[in-house]
TIKOL-566952 format. One record per residue: residue number from 1; x negated, y, z of N, C-alpha, C in turn. Coordinates in nm, 3 decimals. Example, Ala and Ser with C-alpha at 12.3 -4.5 7.8 and 13.67 -1.06 7.14 Angstrom:
BEGIN
+-----+---------+---------+---------+---------+---------+---------+---------+---------+---------+
: pos :     n.u :     n.v :     n.w :    ca.u :    ca.v :    ca.w :     c.u :     c.v :     c.w :
+-----+---------+---------+---------+---------+---------+---------+---------+---------+---------+
:   1 :  -1.319 :  -0.569 :   0.780 :  -1.230 :  -0.450 :   0.780 :  -1.320 :  -0.330 :   0.780 :
:   2 :  -1.285 :  -0.225 :   0.708 :  -1.367 :  -0.106 :   0.714 :  -1.290 :   0.003 :   0.787 :
+-----+---------+---------+---------+---------+---------+---------+---------+---------+---------+
//
This chain:
BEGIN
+-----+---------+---------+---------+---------+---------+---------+---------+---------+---------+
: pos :     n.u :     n.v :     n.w :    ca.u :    ca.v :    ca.w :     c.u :     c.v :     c.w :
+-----+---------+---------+---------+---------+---------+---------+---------+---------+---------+
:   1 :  11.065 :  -2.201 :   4.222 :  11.105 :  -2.167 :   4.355 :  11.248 :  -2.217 :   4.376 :
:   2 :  11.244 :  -2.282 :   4.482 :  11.407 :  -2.357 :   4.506 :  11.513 :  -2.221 :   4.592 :
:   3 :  11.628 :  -2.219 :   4.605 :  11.650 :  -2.110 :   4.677 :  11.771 :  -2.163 :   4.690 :
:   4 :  11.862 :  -2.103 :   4.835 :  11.960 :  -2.132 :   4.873 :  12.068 :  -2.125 :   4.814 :
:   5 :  12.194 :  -2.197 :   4.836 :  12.323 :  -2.218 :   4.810 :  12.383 :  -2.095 :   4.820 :
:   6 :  12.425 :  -2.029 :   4.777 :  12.531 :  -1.906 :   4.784 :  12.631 :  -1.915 :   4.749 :
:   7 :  12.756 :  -1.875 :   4.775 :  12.908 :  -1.914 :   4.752 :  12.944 :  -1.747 :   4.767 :
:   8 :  13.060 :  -1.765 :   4.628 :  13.098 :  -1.627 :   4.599 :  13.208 :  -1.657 :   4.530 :
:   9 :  13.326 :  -1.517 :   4.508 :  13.455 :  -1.544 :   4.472 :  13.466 :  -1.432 :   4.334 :
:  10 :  13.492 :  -1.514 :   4.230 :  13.495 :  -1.452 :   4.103 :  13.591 :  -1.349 :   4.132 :
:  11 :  13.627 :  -1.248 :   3.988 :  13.740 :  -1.144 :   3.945 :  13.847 :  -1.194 :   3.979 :
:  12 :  13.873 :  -1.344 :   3.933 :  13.995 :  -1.364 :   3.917 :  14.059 :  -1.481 :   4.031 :
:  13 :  13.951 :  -1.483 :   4.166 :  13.961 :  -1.518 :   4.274 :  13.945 :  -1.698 :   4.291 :
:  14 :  13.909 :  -1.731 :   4.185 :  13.804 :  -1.852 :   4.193 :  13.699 :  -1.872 :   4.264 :
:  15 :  13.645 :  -1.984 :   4.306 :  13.511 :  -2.011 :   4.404 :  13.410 :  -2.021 :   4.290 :
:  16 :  13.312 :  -1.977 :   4.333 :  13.153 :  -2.007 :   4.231 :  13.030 :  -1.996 :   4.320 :
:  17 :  12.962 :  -2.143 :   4.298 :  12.831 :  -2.128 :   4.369 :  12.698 :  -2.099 :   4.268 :
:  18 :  12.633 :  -2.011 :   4.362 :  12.480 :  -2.027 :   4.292 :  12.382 :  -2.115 :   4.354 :
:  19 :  12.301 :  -2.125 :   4.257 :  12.219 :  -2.261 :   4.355 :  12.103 :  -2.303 :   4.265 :
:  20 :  12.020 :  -2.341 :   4.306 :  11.842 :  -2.410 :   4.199 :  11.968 :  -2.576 :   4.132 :
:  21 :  11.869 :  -2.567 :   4.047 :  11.901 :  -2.672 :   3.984 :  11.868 :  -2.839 :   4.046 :
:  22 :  11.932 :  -2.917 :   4.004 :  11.908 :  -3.063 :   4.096 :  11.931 :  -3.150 :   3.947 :
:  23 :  11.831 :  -3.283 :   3.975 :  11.849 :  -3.368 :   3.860 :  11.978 :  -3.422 :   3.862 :
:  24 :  12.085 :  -3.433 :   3.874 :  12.237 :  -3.461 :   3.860 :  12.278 :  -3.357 :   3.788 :
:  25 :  12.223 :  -3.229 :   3.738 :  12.265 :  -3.162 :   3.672 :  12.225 :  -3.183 :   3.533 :
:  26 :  12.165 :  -3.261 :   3.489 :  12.112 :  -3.245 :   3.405 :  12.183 :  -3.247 :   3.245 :
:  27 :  12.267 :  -3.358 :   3.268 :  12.366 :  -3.308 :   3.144 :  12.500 :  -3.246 :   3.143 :
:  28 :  12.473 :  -3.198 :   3.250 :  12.611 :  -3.066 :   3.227 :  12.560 :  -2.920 :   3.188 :
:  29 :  12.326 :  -2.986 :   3.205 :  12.324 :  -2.842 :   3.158 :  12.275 :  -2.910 :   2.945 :
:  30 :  12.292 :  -2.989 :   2.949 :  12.285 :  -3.027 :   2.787 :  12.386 :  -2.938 :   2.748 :
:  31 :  12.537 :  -2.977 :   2.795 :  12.630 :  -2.944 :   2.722 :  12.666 :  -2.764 :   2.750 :
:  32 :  12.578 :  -2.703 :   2.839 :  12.624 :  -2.577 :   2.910 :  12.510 :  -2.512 :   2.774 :
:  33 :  12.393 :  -2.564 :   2.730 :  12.301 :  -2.498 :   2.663 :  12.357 :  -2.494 :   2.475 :
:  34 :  12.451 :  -2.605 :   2.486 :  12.483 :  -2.626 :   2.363 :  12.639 :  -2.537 :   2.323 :
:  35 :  12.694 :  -2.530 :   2.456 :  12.795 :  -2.423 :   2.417 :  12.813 :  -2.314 :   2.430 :
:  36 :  12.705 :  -2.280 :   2.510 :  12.611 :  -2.085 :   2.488 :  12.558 :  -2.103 :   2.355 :
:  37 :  12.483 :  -2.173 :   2.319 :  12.482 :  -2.101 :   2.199 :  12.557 :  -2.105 :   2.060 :
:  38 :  12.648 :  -2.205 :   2.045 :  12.763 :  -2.241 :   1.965 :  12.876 :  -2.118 :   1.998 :
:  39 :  12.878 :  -2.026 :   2.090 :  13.002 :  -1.904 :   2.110 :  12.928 :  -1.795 :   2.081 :
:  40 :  12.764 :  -1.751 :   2.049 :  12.758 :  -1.600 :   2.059 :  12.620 :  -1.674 :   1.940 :
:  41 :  12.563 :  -1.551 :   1.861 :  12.490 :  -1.575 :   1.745 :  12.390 :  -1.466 :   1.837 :
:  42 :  12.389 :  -1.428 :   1.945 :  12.297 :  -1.342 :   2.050 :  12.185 :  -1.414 :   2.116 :
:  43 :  12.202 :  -1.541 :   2.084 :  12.086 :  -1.649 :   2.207 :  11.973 :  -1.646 :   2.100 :
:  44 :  11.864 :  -1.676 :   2.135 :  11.763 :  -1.694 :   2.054 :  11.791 :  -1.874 :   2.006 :
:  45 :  11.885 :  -1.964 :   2.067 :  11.903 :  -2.076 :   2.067 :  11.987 :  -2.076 :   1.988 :
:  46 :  11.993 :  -2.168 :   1.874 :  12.113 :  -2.220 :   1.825 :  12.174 :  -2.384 :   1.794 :
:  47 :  12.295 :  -2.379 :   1.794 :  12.357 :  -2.483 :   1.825 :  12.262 :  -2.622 :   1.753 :
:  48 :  12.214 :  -2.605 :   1.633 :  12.145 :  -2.713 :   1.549 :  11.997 :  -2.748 :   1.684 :
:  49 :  11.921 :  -2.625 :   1.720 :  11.854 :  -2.676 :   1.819 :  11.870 :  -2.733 :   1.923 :
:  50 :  11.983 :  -2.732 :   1.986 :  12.009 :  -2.835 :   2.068 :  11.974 :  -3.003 :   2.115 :
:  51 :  11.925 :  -3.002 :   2.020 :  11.907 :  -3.178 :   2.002 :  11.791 :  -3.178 :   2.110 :
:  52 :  11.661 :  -3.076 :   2.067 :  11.553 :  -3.069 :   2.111 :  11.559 :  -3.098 :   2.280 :
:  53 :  11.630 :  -3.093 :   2.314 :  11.700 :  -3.113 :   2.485 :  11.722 :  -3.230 :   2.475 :
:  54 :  11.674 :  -3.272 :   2.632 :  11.747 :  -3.418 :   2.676 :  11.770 :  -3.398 :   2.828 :
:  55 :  11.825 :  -3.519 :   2.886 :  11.825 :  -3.526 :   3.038 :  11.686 :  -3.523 :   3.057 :
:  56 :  11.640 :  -3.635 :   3.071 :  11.495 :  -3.640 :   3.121 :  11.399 :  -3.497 :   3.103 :
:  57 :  11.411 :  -3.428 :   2.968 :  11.332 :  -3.336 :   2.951 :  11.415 :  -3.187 :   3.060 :
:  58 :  11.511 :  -3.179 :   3.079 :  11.577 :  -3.085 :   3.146 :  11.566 :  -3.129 :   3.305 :
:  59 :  11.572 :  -3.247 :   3.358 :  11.491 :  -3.289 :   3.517 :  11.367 :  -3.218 :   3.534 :
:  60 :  11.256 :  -3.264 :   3.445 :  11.162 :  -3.216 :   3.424 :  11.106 :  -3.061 :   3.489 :
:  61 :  11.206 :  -2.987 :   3.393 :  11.204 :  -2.874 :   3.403 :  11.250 :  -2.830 :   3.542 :
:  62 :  11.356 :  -2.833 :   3.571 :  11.416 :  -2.852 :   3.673 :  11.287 :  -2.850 :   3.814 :
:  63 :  11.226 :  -2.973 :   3.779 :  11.125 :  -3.008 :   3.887 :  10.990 :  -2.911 :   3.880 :
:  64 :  10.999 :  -2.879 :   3.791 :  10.857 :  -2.767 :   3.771 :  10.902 :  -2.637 :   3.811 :
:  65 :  11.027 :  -2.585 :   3.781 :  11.074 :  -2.470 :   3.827 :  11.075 :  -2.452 :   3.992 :
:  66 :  11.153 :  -2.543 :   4.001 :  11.144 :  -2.556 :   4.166 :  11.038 :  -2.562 :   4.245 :
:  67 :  10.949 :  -2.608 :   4.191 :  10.863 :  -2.611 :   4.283 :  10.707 :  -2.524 :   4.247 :
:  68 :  10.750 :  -2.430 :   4.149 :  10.700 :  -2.314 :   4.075 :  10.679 :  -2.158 :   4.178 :
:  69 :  10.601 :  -2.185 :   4.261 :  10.624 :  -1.976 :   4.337 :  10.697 :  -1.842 :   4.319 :
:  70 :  10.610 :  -1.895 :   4.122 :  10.633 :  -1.745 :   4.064 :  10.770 :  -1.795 :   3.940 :
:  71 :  10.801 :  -1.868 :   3.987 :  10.938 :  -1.888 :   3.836 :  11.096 :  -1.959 :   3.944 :
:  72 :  11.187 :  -1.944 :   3.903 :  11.300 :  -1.961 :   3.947 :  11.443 :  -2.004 :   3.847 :
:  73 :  11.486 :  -2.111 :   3.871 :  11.590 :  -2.066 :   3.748 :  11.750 :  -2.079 :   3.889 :
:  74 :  11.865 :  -1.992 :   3.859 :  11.920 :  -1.996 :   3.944 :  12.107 :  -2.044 :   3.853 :
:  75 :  12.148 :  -2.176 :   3.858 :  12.275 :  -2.192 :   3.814 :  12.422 :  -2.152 :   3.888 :
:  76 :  12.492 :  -2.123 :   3.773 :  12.664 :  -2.031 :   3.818 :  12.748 :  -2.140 :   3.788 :
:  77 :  12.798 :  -2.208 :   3.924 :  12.877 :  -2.355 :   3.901 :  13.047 :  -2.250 :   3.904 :
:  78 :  13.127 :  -2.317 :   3.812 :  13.230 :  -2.270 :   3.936 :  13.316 :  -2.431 :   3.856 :
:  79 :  13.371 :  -2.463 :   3.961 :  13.478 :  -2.603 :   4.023 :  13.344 :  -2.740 :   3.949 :
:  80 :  13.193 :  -2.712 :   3.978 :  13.125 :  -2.833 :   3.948 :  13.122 :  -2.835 :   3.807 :
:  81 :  13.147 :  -2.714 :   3.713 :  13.071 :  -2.687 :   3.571 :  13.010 :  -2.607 :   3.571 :
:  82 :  12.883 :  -2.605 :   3.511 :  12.766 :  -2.478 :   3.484 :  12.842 :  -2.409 :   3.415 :
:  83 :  12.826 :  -2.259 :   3.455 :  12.905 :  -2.163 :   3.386 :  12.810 :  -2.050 :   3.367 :
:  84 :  12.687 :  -2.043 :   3.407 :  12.610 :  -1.935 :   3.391 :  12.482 :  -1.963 :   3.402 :
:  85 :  12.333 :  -1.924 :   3.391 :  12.232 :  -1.936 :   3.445 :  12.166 :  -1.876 :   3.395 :
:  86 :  12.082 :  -1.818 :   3.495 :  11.963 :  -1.681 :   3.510 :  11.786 :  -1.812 :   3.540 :
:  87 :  11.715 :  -1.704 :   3.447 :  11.609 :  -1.778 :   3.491 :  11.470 :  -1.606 :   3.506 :
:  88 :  11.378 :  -1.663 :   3.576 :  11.289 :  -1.603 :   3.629 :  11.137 :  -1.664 :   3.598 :
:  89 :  11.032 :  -1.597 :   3.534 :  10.926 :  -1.643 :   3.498 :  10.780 :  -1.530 :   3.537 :
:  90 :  10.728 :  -1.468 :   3.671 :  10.645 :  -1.441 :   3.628 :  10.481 :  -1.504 :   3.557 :
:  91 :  10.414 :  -1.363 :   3.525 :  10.311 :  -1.403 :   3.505 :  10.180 :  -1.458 :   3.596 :
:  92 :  10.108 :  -1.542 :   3.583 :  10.013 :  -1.597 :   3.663 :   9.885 :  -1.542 :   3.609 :
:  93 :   9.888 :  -1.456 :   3.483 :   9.736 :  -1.390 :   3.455 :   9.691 :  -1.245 :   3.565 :
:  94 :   9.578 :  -1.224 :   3.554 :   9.559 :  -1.152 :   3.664 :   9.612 :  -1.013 :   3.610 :
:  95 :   9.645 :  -0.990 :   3.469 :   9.635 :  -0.856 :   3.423 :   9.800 :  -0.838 :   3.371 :
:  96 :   9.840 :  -0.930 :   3.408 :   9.987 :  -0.932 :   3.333 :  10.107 :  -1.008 :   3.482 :
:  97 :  10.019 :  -1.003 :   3.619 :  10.107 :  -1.040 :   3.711 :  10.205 :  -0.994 :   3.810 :
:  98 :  10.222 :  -0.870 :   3.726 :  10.348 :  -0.773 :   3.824 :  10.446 :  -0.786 :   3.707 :
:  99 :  10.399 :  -0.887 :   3.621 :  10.564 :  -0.866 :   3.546 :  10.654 :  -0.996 :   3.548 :
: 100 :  10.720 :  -1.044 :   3.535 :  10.832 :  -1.140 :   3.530 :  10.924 :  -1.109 :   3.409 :
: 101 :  10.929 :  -1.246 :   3.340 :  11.044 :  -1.232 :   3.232 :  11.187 :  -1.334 :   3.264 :
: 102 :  11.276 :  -1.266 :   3.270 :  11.393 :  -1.286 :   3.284 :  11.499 :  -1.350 :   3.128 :
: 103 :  11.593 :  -1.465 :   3.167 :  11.646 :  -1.487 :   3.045 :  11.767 :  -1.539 :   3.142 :
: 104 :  11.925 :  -1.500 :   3.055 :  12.044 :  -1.546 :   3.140 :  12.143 :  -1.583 :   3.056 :
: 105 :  12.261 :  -1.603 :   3.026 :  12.340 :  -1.652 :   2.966 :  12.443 :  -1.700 :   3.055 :
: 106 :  12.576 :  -1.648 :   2.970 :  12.690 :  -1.719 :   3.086 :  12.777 :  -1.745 :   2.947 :
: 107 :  12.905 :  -1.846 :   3.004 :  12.997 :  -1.919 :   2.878 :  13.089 :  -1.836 :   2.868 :
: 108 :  13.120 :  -1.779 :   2.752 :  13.246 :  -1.691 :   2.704 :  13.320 :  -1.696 :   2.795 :
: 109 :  13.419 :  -1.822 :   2.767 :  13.548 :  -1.790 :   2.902 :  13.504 :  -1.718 :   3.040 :
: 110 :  13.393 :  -1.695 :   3.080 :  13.418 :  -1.659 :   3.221 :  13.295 :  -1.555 :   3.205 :
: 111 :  13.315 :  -1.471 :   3.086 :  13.251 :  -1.304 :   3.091 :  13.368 :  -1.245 :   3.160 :
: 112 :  13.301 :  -1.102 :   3.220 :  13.389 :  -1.017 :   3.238 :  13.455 :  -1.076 :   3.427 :
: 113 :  13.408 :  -1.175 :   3.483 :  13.453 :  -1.212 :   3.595 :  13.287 :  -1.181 :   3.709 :
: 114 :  13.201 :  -1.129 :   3.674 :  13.139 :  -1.068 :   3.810 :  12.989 :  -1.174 :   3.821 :
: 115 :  12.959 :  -1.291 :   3.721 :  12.882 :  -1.387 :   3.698 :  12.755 :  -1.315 :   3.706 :
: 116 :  12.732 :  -1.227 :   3.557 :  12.633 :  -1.205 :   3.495 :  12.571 :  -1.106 :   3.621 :
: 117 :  12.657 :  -0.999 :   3.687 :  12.620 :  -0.916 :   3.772 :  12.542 :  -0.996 :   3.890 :
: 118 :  12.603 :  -1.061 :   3.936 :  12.541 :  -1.175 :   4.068 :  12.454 :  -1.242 :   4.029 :
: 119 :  12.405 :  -1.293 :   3.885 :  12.311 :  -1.372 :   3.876 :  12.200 :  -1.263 :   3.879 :
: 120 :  12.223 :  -1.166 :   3.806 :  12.116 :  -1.070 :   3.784 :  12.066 :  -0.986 :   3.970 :
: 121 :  12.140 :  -1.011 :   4.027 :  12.105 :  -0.965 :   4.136 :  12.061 :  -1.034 :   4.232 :
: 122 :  12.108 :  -1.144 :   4.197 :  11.977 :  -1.267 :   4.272 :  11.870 :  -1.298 :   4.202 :
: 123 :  11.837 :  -1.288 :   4.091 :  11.661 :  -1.292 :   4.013 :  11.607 :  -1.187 :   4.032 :
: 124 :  11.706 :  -1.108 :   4.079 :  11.615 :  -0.965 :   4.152 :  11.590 :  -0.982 :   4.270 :
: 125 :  11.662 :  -1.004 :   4.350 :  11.630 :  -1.039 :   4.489 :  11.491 :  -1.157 :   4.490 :
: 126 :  11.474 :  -1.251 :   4.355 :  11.377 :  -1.357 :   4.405 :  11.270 :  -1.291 :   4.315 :
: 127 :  11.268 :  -1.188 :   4.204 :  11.146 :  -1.120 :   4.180 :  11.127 :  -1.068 :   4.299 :
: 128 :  11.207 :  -0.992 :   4.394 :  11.108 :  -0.947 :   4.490 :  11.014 :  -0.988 :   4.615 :
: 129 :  11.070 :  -1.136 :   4.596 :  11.053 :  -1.218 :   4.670 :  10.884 :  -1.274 :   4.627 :
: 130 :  10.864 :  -1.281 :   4.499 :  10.718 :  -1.327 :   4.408 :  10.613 :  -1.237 :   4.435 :
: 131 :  10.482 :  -1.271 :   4.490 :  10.405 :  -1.204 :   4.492 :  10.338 :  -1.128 :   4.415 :
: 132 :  10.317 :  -0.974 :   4.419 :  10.240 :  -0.905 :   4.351 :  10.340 :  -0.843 :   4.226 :
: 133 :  10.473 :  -0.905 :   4.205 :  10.582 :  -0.869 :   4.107 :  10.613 :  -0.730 :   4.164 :
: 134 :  10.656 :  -0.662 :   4.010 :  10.678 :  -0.494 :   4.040 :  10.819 :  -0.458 :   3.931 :
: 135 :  10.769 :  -0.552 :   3.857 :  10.869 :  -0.534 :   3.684 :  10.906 :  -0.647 :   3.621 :
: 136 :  11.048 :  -0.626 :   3.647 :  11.117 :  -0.751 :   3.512 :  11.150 :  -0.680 :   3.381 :
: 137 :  11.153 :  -0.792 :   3.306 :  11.136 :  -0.788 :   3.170 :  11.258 :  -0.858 :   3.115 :
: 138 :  11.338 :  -0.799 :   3.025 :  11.449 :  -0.901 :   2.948 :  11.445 :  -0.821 :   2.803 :
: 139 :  11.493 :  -0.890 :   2.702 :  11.545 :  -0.863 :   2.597 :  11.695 :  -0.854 :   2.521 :
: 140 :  11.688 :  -0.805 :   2.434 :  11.831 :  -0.833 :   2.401 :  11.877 :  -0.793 :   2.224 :
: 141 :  11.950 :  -0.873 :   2.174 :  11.947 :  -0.846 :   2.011 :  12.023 :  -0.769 :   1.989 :
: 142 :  12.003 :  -0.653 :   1.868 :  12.058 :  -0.550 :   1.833 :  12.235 :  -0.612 :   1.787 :
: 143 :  12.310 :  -0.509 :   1.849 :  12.453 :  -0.533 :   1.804 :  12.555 :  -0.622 :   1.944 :
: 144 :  12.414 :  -0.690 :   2.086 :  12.503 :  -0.707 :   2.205 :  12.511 :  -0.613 :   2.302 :
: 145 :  12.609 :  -0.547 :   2.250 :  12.647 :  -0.379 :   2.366 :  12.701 :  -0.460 :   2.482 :
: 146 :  12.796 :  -0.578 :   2.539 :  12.803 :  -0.633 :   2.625 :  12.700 :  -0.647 :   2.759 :
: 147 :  12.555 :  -0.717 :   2.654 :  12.448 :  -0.741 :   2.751 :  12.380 :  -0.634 :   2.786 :
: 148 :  12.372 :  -0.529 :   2.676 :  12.358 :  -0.441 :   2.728 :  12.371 :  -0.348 :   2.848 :
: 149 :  12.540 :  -0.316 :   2.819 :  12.533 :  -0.292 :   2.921 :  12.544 :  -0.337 :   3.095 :
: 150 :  12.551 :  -0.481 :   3.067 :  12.555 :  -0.526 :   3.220 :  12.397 :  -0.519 :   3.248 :
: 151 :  12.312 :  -0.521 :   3.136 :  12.180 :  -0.449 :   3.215 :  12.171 :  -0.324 :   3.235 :
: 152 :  12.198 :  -0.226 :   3.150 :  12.229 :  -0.082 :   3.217 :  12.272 :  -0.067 :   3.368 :
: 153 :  12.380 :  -0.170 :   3.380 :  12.457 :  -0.115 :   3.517 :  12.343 :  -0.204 :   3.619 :
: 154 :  12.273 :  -0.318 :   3.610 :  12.176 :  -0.320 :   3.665 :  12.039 :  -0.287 :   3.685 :
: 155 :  12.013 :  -0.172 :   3.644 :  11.939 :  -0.080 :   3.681 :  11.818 :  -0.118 :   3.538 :
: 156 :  11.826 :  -0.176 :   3.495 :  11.710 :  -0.205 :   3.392 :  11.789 :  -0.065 :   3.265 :
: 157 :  11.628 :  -0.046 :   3.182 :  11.638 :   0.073 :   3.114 :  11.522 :  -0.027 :   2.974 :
: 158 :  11.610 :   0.038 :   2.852 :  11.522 :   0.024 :   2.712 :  11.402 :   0.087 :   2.719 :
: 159 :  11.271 :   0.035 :   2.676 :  11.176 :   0.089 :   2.658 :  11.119 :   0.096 :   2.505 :
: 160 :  11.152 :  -0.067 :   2.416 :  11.080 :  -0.032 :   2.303 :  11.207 :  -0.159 :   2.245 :
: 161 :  11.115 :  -0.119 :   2.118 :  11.206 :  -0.248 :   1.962 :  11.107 :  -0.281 :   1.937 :
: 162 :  11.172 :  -0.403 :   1.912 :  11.082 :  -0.485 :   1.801 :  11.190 :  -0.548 :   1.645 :
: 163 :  11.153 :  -0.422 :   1.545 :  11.211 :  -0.371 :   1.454 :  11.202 :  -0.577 :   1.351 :
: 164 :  11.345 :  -0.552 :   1.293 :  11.334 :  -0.729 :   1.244 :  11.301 :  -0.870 :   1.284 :
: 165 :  11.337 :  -0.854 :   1.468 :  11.246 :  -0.922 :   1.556 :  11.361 :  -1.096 :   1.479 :
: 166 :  11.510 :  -1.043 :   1.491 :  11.575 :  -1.199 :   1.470 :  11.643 :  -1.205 :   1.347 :
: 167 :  11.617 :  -1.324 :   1.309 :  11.712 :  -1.339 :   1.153 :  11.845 :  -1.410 :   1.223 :
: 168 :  11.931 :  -1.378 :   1.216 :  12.083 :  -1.410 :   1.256 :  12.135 :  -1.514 :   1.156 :
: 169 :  12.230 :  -1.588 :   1.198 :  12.337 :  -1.678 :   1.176 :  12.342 :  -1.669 :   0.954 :
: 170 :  12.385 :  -1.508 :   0.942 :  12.422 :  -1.484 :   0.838 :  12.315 :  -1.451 :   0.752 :
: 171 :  12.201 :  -1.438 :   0.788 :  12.082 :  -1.458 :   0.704 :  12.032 :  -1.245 :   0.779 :
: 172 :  12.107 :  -1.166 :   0.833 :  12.117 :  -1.046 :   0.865 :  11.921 :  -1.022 :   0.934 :
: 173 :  11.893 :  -0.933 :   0.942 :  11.757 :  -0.946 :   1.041 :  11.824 :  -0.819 :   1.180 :
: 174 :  11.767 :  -0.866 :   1.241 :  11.831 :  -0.764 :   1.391 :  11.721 :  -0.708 :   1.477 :
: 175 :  11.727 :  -0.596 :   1.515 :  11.572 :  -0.577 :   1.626 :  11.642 :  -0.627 :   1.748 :
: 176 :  11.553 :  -0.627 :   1.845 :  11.533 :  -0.677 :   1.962 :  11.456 :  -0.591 :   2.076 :
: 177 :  11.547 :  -0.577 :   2.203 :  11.508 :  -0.415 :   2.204 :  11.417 :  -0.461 :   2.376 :
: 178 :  11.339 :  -0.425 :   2.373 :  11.293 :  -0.460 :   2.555 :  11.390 :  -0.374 :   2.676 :
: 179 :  11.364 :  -0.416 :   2.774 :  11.407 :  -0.311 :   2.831 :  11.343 :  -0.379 :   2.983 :
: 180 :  11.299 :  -0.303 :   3.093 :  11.259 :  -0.314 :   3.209 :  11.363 :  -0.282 :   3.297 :
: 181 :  11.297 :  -0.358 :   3.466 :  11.339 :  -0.261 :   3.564 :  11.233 :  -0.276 :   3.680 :
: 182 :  11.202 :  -0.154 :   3.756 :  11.094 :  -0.170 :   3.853 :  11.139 :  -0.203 :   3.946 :
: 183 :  11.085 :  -0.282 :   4.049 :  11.142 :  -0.332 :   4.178 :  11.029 :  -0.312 :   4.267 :
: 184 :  10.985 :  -0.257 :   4.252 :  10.863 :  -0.179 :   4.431 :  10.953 :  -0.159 :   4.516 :
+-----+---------+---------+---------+---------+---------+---------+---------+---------+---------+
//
């Protein structure tokens, strides 16, 4: 689903747009995917996977998302660098189609400036927008109280673990905790 341009003014009184993705983006989101996960050992991505990305394969995507009903991915530019991005996936089975899974990520330097909150509140606004959607879905690895709680404060609540779900950086195993939010 493509969705409009929005313009908004960070914490620290910077400009930042949200906006669908466009093939000119495509390798600023190489290098945006490779340095989320090179700053936090929290992504299910890590820096060695990176390769697996290209331009062409990230257009791609790009073009399927957009023009996808039930899926959305929505990017956090601020001065013409990706600095954040929320994505949106529901389901298309008949028994699993009020749910939507959600995945977001923003770049160290610019936590704590109002990103993560606005992205999350526009994949809410476009779950409600998806037909037959009732419930998003996100995850999150044991030990990020951060992501946590900027989902807390957006209304999503823990429901279950999945006990040893990630083996971490340091060889550590971590659960992985669900958590919902209803949007009727």
């Amino acid at each position: 689903m493509k969705i409009q341009k929005e313009c908004f003014l960070l914490k620290d009184g910077r400009g930042a747009v949200m906006r669908s993705p466009e093939d000119a983006d495509a390798e600023k989101m190489l290098k945006y995917l490779h340095d989320t996960a090179r700053e936090t050992d929290f992504l299910l991505r890590t820096p060695q996977e990176s390769g697996r990305y290209s331009a062409e394969k990230e257009r791609a995507l790009f073009a399927k998302l957009n023009a996808d009903e039930r899926s959305a991915m929505v990017l956090c530019l601020v001065e013409g660098r990706i600095v954040g991005v929320c994505q949106i996936s529901a389901s298309d089975r008949i028994k699993t189609a009020h749910r939507a899974g959600i995945g977001i990520a923003v770049l160290k330097e610019f936590w704590g400036l109002g990103i993560g909150t606005r992205l999350l509140e526009k994949i809410t606004d476009i779950g409600r927008e998806i037909k037959g959607v009732i419930q998003l879905e996100l995850e999150f690895i044991e030990g990020n109280s951060r992501a946590c709680a900027l989902y807390e404060k957006a209304g999503f609540r823990t429901v279950g673990v999945h006990p040893n779900a990630v083996r971490m950086s340091d060889g550590a195993l971590r659960h992985e905790y669900l958590m919902i939010k209803e949007i009727e």
